[in-house]
Residue, then its C-alpha position, 0 to 999 in steps of 0.5 A: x609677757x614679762x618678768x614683771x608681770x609673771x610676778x604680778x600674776x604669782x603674787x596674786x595665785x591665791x588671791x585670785x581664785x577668791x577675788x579675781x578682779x583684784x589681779x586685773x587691777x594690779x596687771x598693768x603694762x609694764x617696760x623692761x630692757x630687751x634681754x641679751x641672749x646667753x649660751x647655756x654656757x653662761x648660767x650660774x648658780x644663784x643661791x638664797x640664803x633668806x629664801x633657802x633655796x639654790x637654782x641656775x640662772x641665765x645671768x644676775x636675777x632682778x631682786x623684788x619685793x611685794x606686800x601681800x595683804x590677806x585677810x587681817x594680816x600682811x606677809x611678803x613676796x620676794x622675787x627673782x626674775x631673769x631672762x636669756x633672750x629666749x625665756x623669762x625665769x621667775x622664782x617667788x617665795x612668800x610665807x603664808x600663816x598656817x591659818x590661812x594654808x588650813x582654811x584652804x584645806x590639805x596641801x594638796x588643795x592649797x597647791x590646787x588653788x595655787x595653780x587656779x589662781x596662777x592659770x586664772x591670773x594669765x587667762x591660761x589653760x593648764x595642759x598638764x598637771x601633776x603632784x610632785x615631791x621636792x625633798x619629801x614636800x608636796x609640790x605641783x607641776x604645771x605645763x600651761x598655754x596662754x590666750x596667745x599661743x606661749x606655753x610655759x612651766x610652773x612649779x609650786x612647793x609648799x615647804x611647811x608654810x612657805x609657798x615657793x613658785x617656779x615658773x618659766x615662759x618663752x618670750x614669743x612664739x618662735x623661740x627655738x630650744x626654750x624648752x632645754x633652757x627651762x628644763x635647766x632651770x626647773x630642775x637646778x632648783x633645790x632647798x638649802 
């Protein structure tokens, strides 16, 4: 799985728990330049100032942005991804209107369709999952393993309206120490 289509699968968390055909057809395949592995020596502070966050990544994060269409109204995504040769790194905001947050009920259930959505999108199983705080706001945690064997972290944080989704993925089977490298990653992550 690539960057591209973790993004993919995120953008679509909520949509697919209520139309899950709609992420299948926007799952395609697509190409991506090999990554060049780094020591964890070489990550770097990345900070956001539209998105108020701050987390290390393994080098310069692609930027990208999606048009998210929910029912009678737009919002947008905006992504990172970044990768070290071992793992994909992806961190994704998007602002939802609270109307939409509310009709899926509490945060906590808001978060719940998050992962479903997420899980439902990669065809994956959750292996773990618990509630979580980051800075006093409800957040979720994840270990998850999809259909072909990769496990991989995601963490969701609703931050009054916005949805922040932290995830991380070895990129093949073998790959030794991901695990450090995205412990790195999830914990560096914090709001500004």
């Amino acid at each position: 799985m690539n960057a591209k289509r973790l993004l993919l699968t995120s953008l679509f968390t909520l949509l697919v728990s209520l139309t899950p055909s709609l992420a299948q057809r926007a799952l395609g395949s697509f190409s991506y330049s090999q990554p060049v592995a780094q020591g964890s020596n070489s990550w770097r502070p990345f900070q956001s100032r539209e998105g108020r966050f701050e987390v290390l990544f393994p080098r310069q994060p692609e930027q990208m942005q999606q048009r998210v269409e929910l029912p009678g109204q737009a919002t947008t995504q905006y992504a990172f991804a970044s990768e070290d040769g071992l793992a994909e790194y992806l961190i994704s905001y998007t602002d939802y209107p609270q109307e939409f947050i509310s009709r899926i009920g509490e945060p906590s259930d808001f978060l719940q369709a998050v992962k479903e959505g997420f899980l439902g999108g990669i065809r994956a199983r959750d292996v773990v999952s618990e509630s979580r705080r980051l800075q006093g706001y409800p957040g979720l945690r994840v270990e998850y393993v999809t259909p072909d064997g990769l496990s991989g972290y995601a963490h969701f944080y609703l931050v009054n309206e916005r949805l922040y989704q932290i995830i991380v993925t070895p990129q093949r089977r073998d790959a030794r120490n991901w695990s450090e490298n995205a412990q790195r990653f999830l914990s560096s992550f914090s709001l500004r």
